[in-house]
C-alpha positions as a Markdown table, in Angstrom:
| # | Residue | x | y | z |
|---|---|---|---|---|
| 1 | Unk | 4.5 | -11.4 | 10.5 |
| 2 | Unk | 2.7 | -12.1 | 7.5 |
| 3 | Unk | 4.0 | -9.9 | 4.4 |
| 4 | Unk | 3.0 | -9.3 | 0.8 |
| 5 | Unk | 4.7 | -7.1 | -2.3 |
| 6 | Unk | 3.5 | -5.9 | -5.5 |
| 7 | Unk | 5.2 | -4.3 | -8.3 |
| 8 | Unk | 2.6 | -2.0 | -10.0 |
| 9 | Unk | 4.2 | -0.3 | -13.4 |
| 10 | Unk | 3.6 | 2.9 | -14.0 |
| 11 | Unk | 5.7 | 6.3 | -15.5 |
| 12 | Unk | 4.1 | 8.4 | -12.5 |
| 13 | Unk | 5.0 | 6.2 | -9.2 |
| 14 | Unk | 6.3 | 8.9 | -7.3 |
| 15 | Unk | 2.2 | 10.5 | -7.9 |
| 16 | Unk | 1.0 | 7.7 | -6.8 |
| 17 | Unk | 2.8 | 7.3 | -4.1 |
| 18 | Unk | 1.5 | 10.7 | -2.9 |
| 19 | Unk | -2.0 | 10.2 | -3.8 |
| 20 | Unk | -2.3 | 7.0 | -2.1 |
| 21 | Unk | -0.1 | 8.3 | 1.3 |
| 22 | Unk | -2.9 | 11.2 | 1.2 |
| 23 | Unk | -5.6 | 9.3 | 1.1 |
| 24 | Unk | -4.1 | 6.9 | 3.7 |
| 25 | Unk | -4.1 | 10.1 | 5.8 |
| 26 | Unk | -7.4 | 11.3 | 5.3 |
| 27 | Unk | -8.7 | 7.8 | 6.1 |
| 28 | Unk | -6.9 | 8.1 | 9.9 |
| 29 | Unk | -8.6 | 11.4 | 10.5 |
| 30 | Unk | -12.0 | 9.9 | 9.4 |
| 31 | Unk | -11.5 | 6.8 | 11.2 |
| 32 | Unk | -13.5 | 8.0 | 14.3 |
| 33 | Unk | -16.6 | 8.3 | 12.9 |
| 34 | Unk | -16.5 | 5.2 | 10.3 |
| 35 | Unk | -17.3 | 2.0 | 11.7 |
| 36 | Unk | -14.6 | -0.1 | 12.5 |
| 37 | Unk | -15.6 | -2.9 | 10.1 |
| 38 | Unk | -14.6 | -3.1 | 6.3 |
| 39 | Unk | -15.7 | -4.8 | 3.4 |
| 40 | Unk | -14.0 | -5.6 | 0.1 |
| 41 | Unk | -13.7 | -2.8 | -1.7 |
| 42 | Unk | -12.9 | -0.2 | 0.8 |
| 43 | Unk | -9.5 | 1.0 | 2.3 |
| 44 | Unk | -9.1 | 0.4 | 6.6 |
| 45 | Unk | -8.6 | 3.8 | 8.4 |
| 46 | Unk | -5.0 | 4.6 | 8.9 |
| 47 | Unk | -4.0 | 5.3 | 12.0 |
| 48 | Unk | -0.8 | 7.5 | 10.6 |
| 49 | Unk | 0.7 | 8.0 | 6.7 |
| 50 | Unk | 3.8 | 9.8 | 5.7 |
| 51 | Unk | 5.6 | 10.1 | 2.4 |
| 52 | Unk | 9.0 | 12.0 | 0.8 |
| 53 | Unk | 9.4 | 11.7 | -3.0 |
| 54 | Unk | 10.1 | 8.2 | -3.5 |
| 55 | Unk | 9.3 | 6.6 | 0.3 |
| 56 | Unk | 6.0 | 6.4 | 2.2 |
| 57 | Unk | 4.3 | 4.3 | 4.6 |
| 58 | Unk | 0.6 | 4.0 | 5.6 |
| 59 | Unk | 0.6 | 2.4 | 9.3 |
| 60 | Unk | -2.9 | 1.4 | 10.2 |
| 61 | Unk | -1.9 | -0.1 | 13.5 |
| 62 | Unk | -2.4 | -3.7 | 13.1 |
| 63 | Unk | -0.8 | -3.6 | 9.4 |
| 64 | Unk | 1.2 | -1.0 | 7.2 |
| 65 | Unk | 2.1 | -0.6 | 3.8 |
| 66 | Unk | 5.2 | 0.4 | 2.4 |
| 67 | Unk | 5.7 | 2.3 | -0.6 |
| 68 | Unk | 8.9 | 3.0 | -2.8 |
| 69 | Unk | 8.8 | 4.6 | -6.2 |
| 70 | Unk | 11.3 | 2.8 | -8.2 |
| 71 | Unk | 12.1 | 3.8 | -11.8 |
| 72 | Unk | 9.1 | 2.8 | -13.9 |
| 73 | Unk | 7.4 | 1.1 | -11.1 |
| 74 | Unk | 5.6 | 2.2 | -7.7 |
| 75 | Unk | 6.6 | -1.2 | -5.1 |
| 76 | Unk | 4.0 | -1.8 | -2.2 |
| 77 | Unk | 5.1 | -4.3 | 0.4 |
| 78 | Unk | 2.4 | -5.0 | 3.2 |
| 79 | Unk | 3.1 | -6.4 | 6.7 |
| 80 | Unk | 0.0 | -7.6 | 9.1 |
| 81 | Unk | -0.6 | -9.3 | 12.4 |
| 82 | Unk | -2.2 | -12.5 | 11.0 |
| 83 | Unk | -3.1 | -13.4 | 7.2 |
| 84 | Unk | -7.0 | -12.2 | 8.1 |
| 85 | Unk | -5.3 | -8.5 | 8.4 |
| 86 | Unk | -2.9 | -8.8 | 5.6 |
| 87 | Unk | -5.9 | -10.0 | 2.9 |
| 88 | Unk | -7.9 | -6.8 | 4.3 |
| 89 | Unk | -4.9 | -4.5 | 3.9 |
| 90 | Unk | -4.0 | -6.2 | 0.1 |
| 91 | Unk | -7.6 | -5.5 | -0.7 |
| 92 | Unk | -8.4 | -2.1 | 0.9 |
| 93 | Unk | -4.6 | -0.9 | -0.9 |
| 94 | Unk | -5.2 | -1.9 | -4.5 |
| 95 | Unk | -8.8 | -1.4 | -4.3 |
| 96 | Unk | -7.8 | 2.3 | -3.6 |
| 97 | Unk | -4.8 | 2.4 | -6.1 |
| 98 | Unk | -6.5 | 1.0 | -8.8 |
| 99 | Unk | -9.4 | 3.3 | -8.6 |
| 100 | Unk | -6.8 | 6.8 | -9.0 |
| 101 | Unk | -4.9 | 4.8 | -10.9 |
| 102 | Unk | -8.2 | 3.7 | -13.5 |
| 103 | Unk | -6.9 | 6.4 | -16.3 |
| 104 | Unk | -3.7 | 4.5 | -16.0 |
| 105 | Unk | -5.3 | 1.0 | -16.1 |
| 106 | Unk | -2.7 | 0.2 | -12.5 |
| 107 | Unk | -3.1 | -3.4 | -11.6 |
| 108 | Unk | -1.9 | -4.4 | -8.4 |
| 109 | Unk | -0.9 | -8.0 | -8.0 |
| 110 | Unk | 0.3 | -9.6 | -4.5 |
| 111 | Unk | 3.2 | -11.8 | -4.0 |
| 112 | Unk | 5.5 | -13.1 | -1.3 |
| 113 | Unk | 8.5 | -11.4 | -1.0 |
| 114 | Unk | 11.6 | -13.4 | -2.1 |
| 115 | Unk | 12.8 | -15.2 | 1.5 |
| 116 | Unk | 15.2 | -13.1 | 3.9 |
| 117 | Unk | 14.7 | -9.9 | 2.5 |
| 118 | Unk | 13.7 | -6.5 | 3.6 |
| 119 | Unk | 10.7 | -4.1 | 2.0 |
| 120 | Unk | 13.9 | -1.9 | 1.1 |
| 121 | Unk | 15.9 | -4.6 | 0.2 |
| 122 | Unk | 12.8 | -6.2 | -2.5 |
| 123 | Unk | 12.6 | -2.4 | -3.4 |
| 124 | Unk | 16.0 | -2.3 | -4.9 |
| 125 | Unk | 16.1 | -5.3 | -6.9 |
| 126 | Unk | 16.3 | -4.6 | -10.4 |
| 127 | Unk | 13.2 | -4.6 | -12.4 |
């Protein structure tokens, strides 16, 4: 399964991580009547999203995206069926971040995740 992870620094990661599962939520309720396709710049609907303080994950079905709030950093890591999937997750994620995040000036920046590890296990790396 193809898989990304970004490290986006920031002092508020854990409201991020709440604002972004939210929205994530919002978006699976909506999802019904949007049409199905998505261009760049908008988030997928969600087909579930859950957080706690520091953990949440927003499922969309045919991809999900992680999220740990770390310290001084909020760490994304996003799993799709097929690279076509992951780029639309990758896009439809930080396009959303970024935007709450503007005040902030959040980048998010998409990389593989170091061989043989887990989302948790990236997570816990030291910074």
């Amino acid at each position: 399964m193809p898989a990304s992870q970004a490290h986006v620094r920031t002092d508020r990661a854990r409201r991020y991580l709440a604002q972004l599962c939210d929205h994530g939520s919002r978006l699976g309720r909506l999802a019904g009547h949007r049409p199905r396709s998505h261009g760049a710049g908008t988030a997928p609907p969600a087909a579930r999203s859950e957080h706690s303080d520091t953990d949440g994950v927003i499922d969309f079905g045919w991809g999900r995206c992680t999220l740990h709030a770390a310290g001084q950093a909020l760490i994304l890591t996003a799993e799709a069926d097929d690279e076509q999937s992951l780029q639309r997750l990758q896009e439809g994620v930080a396009y959303r971040l970024e935007r709450i995040g503007r005040r902030d000036q959040l980048t998010v920046t998409w990389q593989q995740p170091p061989p043989g590890t887990s989302s948790q296990e990236s997570a816990d790396e030291p910074e």
